[in-house]
N, C-alpha and C positions, 0 to 999 in steps of 0.2 A: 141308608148304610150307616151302621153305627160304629160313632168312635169313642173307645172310653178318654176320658181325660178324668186324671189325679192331679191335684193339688201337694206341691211339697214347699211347706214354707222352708226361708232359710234367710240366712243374715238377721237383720232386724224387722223387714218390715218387705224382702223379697218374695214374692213365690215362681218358684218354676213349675212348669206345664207339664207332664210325661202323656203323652197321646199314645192309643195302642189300637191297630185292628185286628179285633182277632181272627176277620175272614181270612188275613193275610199271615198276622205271627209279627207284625212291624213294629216300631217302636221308633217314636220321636220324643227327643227332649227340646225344649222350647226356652230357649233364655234362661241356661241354666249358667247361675252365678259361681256354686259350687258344686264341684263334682260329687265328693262324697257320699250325700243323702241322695242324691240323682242315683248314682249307679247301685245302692240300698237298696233302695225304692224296688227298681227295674228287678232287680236280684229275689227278692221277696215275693215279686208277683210272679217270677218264671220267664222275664221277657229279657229280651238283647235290644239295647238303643241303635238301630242301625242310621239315625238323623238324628242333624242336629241345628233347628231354626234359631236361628237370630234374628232380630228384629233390630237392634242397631248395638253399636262400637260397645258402648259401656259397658267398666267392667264387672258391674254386677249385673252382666245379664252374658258375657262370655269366659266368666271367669274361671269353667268350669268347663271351655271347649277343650282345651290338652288332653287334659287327663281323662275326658271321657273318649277321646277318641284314641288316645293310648290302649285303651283298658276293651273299647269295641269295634277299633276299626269305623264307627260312624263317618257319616260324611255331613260333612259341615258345610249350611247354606245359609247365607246371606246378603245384607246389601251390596250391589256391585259399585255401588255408589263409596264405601266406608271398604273397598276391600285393604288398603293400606291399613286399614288401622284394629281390621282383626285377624294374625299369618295365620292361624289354621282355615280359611274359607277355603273351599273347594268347589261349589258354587255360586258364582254370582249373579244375584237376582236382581231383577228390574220391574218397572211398572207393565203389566203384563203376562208376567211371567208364569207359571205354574210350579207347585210343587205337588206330591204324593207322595200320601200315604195306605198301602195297597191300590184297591182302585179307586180312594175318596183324594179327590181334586181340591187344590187349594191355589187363589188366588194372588197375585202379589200387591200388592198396592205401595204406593210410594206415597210417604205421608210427611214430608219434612218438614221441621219447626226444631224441633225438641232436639233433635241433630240432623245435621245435614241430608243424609240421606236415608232416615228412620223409612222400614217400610211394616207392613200390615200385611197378614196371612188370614184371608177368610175363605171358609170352607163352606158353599152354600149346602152341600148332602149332609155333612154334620149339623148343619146349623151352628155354626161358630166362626167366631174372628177373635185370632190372636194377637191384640195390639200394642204390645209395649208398652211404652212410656209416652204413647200418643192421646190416649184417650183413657181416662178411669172414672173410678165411680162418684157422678157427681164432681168430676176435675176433669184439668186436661194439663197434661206435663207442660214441665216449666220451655220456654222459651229458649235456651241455651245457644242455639244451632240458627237457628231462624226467625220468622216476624209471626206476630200477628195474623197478618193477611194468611200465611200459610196455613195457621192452625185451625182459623177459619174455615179454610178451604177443605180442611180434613172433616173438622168438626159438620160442614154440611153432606161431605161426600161419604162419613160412615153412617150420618142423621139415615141414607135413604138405604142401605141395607134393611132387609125386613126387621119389622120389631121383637119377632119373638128370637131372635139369632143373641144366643150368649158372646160375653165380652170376657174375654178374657185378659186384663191387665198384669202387671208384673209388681205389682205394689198392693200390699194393705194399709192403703189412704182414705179410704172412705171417711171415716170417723171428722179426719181432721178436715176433708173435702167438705165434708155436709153442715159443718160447722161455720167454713165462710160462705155457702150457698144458701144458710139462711139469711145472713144479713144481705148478701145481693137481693135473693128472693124470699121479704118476709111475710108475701102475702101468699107462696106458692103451697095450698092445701096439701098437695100431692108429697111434695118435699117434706113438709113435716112432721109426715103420718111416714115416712121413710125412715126419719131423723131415729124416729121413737122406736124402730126396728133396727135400724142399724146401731143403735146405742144398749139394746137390748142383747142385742147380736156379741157385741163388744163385752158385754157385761160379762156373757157367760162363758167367753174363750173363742169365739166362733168365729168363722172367716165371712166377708162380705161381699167376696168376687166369687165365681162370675157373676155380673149384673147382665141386663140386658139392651138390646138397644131400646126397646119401649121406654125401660125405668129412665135411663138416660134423657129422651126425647122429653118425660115432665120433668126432670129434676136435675137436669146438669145445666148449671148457668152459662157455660162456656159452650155445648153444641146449644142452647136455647138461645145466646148472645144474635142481636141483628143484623148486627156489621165486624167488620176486623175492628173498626175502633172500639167498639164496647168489649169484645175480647180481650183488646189489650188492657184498656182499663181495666178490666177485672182480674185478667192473670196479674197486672199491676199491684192490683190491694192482695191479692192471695197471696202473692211474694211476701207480701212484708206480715201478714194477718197473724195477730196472736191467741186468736181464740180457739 
């Protein structure tokens, strides 16, 4: 079953997700920060946003839930865990849970570190997992909310979704991601034959997400980390990293 997904960058360094089936005519928006280019977008292709995924609180990933549900009636879903801290939810979701899009299934997963109760939307029939600010390219969102130990615990438990499954992140960070993934890993082939592509990528205007869980599995120091402590250590130097 196929689902289109579009890319709309926004703010500085945002992108939200606009998901469409056309078996069905649906339409989700995912972590959208601002409404305006969101409901563009939808308007341009001919579609109505009838959902609206969050993946956690932050407001540039719900900054945009009002006024698109102003403007479409959508229904707003997300963490049951963060419902205090975004009032348009209308559903709350939990580990387990499911959402849909026509008849394509999507799963919930609860992923917290980055905030308390960040969760994760993976869709095995798309082949896709929409992860916030949990997981990106070559990184893993900062610590904020939670330890270590948890991000860990994400980092092995998205490692085993299949490899060819796209990631979809909420950030264009790569660049600066791949940047402290070399000095972790300066011996890692794989990563630096990425570097050369994703700076290339950079050079010409391009976007570098989705990635995949493969590319990830050689090249993200943070799901390749051994333990929650070498996690921390590395989200440690990344916090402060100026390269």
């Amino acid at each position: 079953m196929a689902v289109e997904v579009v890319r709309i960058p926004v703010l500085s360094d945002n992108y939200v997700w606009l998901l469409h089936d056309d078996a069905s005519g649906e339409t989700v928006a995912v972590d959208p920060a601002v409404a305006e280019p969101v409901l563009a977008e939808a308007e341009k292709r001919g579609w109505t946003i009838g959902q609206i995924w969050n993946t956690h609180w932050h407001a540039d990933h719900i900054g945009g839930n009002d006024a698109i549900k102003a403007a479409t009636g959508a229904t707003v879903s997300a963490p049951a865990a963060e419902a205090a801290k975004i009032p348009s939810l209308d559903v709350a979701l939990k580990e387990g849970d499911y959402v849909h899009i026509g008849a394509v299934e999507g799963r919930v997963m609860e992923v917290p570190a980055h905030t308390a109760g960040h969760i994760a939307i993976h869709l095995p029939e798309a082949g896709a997992a929409f992860v916030g600010d949990t997981l990106f390219a070559m990184g893993c969102g900062r610590l904020f909310e939670g330890t270590a130990e948890q991000m860990f615990r994400n980092m092995k438990r998205l490692e085993q979704l299949p490899p060819e499954t796209r990631v979809y992140c909420a950030h264009e960070y790569t660049q600066s991601n791949g940047r402290y993934a070399l000095v972790a890993e300066p011996d890692n082939a794989a990563l630096r034959q990425r570097m050369a592509e994703v700076d290339a990528a950079r050079a010409a205007g391009e976007a570098t997400v989705p990635t995949t869980i493969a590319l990830e599995r050689a090249t993200n120091p943070f799901m390749r980390a051994g333990s929650a402590g070498e996690l921390a250590e590395r989200r440690a130097a990344k916090d402060v990293f100026k390269g």
